[in-house]
C-alpha positions as CSV (number, residue, x, y, z in Angstrom):
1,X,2.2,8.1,-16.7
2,X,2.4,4.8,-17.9
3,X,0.0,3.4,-20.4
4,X,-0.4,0.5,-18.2
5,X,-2.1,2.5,-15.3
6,X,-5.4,4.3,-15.3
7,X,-6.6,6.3,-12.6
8,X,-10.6,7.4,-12.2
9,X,-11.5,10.1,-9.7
10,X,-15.3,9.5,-8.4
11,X,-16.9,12.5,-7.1
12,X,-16.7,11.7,-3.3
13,X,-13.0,11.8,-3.8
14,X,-12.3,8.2,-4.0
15,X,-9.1,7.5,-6.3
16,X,-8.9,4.2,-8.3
17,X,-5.2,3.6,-9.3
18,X,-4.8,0.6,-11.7
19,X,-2.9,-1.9,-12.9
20,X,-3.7,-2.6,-16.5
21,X,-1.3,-5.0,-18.4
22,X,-3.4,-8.2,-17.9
23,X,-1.4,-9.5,-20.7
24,X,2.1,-9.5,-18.8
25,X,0.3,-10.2,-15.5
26,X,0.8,-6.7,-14.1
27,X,5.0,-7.5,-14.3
28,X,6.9,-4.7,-13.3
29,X,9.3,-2.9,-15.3
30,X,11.0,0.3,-14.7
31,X,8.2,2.6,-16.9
32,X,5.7,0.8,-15.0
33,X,7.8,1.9,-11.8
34,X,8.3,5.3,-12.6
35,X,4.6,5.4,-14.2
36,X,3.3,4.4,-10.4
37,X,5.1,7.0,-8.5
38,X,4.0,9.8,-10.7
39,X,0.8,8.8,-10.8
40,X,1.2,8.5,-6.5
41,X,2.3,11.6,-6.3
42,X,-0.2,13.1,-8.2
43,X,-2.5,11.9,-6.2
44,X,-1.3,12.4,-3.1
45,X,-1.1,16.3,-4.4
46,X,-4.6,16.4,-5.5
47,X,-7.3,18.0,-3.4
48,X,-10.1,16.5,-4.6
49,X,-8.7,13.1,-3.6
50,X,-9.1,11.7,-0.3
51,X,-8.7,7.8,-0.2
52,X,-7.0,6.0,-3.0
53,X,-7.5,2.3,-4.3
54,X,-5.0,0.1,-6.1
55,X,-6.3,-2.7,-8.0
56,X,-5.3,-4.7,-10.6
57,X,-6.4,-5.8,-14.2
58,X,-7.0,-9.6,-15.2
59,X,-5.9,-12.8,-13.5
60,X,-3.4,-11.3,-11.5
61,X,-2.6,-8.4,-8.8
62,X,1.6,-8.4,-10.3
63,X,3.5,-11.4,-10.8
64,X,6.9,-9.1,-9.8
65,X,9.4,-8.8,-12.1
66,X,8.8,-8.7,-16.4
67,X,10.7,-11.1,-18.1
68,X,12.1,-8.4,-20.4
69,X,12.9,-5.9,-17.7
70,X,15.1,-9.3,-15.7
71,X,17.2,-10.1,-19.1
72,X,18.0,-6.2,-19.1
73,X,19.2,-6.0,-15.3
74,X,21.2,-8.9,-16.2
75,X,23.5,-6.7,-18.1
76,X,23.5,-4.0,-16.0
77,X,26.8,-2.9,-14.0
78,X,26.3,-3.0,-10.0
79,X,26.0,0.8,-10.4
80,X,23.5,1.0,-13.2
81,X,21.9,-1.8,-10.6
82,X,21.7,0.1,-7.9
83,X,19.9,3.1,-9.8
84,X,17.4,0.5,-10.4
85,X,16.8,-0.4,-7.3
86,X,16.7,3.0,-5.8
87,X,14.0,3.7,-8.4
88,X,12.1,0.6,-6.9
89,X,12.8,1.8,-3.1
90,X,11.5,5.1,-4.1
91,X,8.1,3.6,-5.1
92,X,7.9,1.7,-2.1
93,X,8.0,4.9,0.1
94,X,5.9,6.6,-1.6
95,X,3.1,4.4,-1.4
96,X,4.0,3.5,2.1
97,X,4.0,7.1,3.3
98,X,1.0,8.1,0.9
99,X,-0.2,11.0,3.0
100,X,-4.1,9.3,2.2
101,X,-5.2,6.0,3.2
102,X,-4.5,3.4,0.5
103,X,-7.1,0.3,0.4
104,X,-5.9,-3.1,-2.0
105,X,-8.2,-4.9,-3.7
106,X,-6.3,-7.7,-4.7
107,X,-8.0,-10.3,-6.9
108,X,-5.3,-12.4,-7.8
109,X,-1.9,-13.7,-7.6
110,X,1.1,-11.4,-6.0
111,X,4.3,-12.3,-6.1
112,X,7.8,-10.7,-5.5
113,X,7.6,-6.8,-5.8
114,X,3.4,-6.9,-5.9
115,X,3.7,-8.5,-2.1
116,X,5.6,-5.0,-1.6
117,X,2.7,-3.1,-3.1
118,X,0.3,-4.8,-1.0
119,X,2.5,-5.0,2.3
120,X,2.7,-0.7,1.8
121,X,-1.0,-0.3,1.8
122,X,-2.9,0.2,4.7
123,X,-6.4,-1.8,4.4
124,X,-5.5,-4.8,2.2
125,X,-9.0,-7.4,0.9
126,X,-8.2,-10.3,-1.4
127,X,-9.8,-13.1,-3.3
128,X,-9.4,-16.6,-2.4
129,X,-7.8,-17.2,-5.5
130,X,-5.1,-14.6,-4.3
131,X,-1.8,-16.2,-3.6
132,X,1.5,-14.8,-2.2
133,X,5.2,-15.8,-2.9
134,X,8.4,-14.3,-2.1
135,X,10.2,-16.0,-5.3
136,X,13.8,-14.0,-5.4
137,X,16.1,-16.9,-3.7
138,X,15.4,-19.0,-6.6
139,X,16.5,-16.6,-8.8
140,X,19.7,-16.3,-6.7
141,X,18.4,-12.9,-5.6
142,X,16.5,-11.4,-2.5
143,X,13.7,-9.1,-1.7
144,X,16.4,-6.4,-0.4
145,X,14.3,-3.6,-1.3
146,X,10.5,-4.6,-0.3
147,X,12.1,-6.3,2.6
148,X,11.4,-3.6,5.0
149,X,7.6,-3.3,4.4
150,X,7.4,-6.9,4.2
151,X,8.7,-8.2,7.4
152,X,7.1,-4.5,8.8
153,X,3.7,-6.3,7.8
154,X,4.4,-10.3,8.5
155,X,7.2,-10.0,11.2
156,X,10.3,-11.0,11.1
157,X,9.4,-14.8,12.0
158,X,7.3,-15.4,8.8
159,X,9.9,-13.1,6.8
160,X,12.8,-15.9,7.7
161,X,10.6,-18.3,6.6
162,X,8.9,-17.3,3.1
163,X,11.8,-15.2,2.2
164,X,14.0,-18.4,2.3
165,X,12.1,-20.7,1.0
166,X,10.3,-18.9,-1.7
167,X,6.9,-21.3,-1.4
168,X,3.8,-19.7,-2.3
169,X,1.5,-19.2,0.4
170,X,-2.8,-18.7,-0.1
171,X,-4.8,-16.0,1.2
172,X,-5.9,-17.0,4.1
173,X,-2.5,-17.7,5.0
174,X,-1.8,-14.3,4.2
175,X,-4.4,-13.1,6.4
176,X,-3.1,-15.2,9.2
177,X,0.2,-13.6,9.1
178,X,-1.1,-10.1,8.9
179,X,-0.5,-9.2,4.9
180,X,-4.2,-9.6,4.4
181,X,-6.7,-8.1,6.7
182,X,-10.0,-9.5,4.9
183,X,-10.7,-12.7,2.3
184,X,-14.1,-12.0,0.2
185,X,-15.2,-13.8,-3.4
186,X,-13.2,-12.3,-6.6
187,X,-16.0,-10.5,-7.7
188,X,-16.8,-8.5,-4.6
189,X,-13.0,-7.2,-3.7
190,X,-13.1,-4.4,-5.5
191,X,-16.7,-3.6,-4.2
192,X,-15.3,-4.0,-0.8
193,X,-12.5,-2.5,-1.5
194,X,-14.6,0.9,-2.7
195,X,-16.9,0.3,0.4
196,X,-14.6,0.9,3.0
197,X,-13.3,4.1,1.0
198,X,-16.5,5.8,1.0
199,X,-16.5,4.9,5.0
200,X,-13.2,6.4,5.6
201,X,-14.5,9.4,4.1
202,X,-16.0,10.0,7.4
203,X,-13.0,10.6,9.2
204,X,-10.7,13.5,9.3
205,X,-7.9,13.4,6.5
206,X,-5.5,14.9,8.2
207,X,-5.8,13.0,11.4
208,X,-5.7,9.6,8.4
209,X,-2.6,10.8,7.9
210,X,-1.6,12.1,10.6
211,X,-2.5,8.4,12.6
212,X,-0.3,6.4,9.9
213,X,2.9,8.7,10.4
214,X,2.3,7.5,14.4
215,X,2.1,4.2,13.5
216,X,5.0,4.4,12.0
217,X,7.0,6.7,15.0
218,X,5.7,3.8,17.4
219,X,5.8,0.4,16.3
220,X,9.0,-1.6,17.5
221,X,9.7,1.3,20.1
222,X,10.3,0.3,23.3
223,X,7.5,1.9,25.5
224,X,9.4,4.7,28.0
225,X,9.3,8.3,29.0
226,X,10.4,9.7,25.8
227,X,7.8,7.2,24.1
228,X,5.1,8.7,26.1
229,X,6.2,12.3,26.1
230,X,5.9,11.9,22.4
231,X,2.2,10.3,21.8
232,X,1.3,13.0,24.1
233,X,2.4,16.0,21.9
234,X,0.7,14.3,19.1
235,X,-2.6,14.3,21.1
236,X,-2.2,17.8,22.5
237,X,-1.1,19.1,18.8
238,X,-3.6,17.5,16.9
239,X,-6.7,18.2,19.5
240,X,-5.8,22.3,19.0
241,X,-5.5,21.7,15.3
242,X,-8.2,23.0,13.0
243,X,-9.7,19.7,12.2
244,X,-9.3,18.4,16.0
245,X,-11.0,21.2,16.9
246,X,-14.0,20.7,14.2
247,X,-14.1,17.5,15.2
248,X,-14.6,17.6,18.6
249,X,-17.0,20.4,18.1
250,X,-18.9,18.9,15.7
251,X,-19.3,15.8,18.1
252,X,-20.3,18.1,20.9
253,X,-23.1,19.8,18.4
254,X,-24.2,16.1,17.5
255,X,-23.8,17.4,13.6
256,X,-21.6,16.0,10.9
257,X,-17.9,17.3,10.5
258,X,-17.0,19.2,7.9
259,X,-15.0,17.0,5.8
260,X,-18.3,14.5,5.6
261,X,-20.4,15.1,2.5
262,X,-24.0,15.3,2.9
């Protein structure tokens, strides 16, 4: 893993994954890359995690590309470019499809490839002092490879215009367009952040995951038969499952499930 993440494990199974080069401004590189989806995958694998938490270091959440990493993709041929940005797409599913809820905390600035990272998590708080920009036109470059989680999150109306015109955008702007879901003070996001963890401990984890794979089968789908047909095998599957069944019987009992510690 990369010397520039850390990852604590709390005892009620709440994962903090962070960002820790306040220096650089969390920039990413491609150690920092490949440090993030081992460390994703590790957690994703681990039983005694249930919810994980990406935060960030310093003034800012990532300020996109390093400086260094840039002047070395520069050089690079259009095949040695394309490795790169495979490496970059790979990250982006894997947080995306993180088989446990992922909650941001995000206490500062994002720009470029952290809007990806915060457009793949599921529960996304920020600071005020948060602020969003989509920067790669003025580079001469796009946001190919975030672009699908991006415009997944902000639609494809807001896409046309940030991606174009690379302006930076604040946090409650973000919230208005959907990549933010809640604005508190700097010093309460990761709090809150943590707080809705511990809450989502109280629902099944495979039916978490389970509910964002659907989300995903759904959205942008025309509604018809096969549509319907569909939802309705995931219902009929997941009430006969294991944890369906705990879960309704549990209800029925009026006592907790079994995935809630006491």
């Amino acid at each position: 893993m990369s010397h520039h993440l850390t990852t604590q494990i709390a005892a009620n199974g709440v994962a903090t994954l962070t960002l820790n080069n306040a220096e650089r401004h969390n920039a990413f590189d491609d150690h920092l890359i490949a440090g993030l989806i081992a460390a994703l995958e590790e957690l994703n694998a681990a039983t005694n995690v249930r919810v994980v938490v990406l935060a960030a270091a310093g003034k800012s959440f990532s300020a996109g590309a390093d400086l260094g990493w840039m002047k070395r993709m520069a050089s690079y041929s259009e095949a040695e470019n394309l490795a790169d940005a495979k490496l970059l797409a790979r990250l982006m599913h894997t947080l995306n499809t993180l088989g446990k809820p992922v909650v941001a905390a995000v206490q500062g600035p994002a720009y470029g490839g952290g809007v990806g990272l915060v457009a793949c998590c599921d529960m996304v708080f920020a600071a005020p002092e948060a602020l969003f920009a989509l920067t790669e036109v003025k580079l001469g470059l796009i946001p190919a490879v975030i672009s699908p989680y991006v415009i997944s999150k902000i639609g494809a109306s807001h896409a046309r215009r940030y991606f174009v015109s690379a302006e930076r955008f604040d946090a409650a702007t973000a919230q208005r367009i959907g990549l933010v879901h809640e604005i508190v003070p700097r010093d309460e996001v990761l709090t809150m952040a943590h707080s809705w963890a511990a809450q989502l401990l109280n629902n099944g984890p495979e039916s978490m995951a389970s509910a964002k794979r659907l989300v995903a089968e759904v959205a942008n789908r025309p509604i018809c038969e096969d549509l319907n047909h569909h939802c309705a095998s995931r219902i009929a599957v997941q009430r006969v499952s294991a944890e369906g069944q705990e879960g309704l019987t549990a209800f029925l009992e009026k006592r907790p499930a079994s995935w809630i510690k006491h």
